[in-house]
C-alpha positions as CSV (number, residue, x, y, z in Angstrom):
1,X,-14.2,-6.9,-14.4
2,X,-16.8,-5.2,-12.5
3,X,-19.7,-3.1,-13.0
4,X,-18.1,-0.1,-12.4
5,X,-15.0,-0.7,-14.2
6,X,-17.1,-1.5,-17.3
7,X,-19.4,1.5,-17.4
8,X,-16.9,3.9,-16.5
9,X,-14.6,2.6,-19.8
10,X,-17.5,3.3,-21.6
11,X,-18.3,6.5,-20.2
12,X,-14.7,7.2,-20.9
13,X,-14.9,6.1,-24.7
14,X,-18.3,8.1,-25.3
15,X,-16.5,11.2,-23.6
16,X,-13.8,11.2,-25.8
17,X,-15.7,10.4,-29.2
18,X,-18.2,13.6,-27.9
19,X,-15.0,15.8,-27.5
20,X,-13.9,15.0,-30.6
21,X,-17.3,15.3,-32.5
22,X,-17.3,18.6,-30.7
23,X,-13.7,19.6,-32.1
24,X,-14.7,18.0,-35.8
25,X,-18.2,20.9,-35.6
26,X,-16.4,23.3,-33.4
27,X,-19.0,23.2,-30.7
28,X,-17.2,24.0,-27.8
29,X,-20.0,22.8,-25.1
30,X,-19.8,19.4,-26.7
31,X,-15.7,19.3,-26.4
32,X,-16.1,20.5,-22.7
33,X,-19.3,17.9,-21.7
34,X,-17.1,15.1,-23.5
35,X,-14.0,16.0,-21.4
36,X,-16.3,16.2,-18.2
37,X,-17.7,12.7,-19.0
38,X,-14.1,11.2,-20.0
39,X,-12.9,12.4,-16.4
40,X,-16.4,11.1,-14.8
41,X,-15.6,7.9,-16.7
42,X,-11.7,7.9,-15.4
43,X,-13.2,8.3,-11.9
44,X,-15.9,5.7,-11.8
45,X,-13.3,3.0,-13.4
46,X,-10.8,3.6,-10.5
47,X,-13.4,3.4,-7.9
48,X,-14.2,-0.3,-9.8
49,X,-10.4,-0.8,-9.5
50,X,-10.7,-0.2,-5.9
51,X,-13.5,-2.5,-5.4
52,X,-11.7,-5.2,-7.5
53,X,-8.4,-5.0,-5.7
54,X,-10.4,-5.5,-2.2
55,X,-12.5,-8.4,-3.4
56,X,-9.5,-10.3,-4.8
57,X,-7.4,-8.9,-1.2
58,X,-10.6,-10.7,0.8
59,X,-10.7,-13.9,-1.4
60,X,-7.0,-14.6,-1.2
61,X,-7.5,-14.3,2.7
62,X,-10.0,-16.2,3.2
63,X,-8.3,-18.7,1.2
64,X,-5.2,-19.2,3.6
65,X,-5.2,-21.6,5.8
């Protein structure tokens, strides 16, 4: 794994436990920033996907003979 798929699983995670702390007080910003950070979180994991797909893509070509 890579930086950016670690940080945005945790991003994710946080995001949803402040949505649902926000749905346990019924503060509705904190539902809607934990939402916005889950989706932020979503995003930066697939752009570590990405990166991850093209490293291994660029290793296994460099391996062939």
């Amino acid at each position: 794994m890579n930086k950016n798929q670690i940080e945005g699983t945790i991003k994710k995670t946080a995001g949803k436990i402040q949505q649902k702390v926000g749905e346990a007080t019924g503060s509705n910003s904190q539902q809607v920033k934990g939402a916005g950070k889950q989706m932020e979180g979503r995003f930066q994991k697939s752009v570590g996907d990405a990166e991850q797909k093209i490293d291994d893509a660029t290793k296994k070509a460099l391996n062939k003979p």
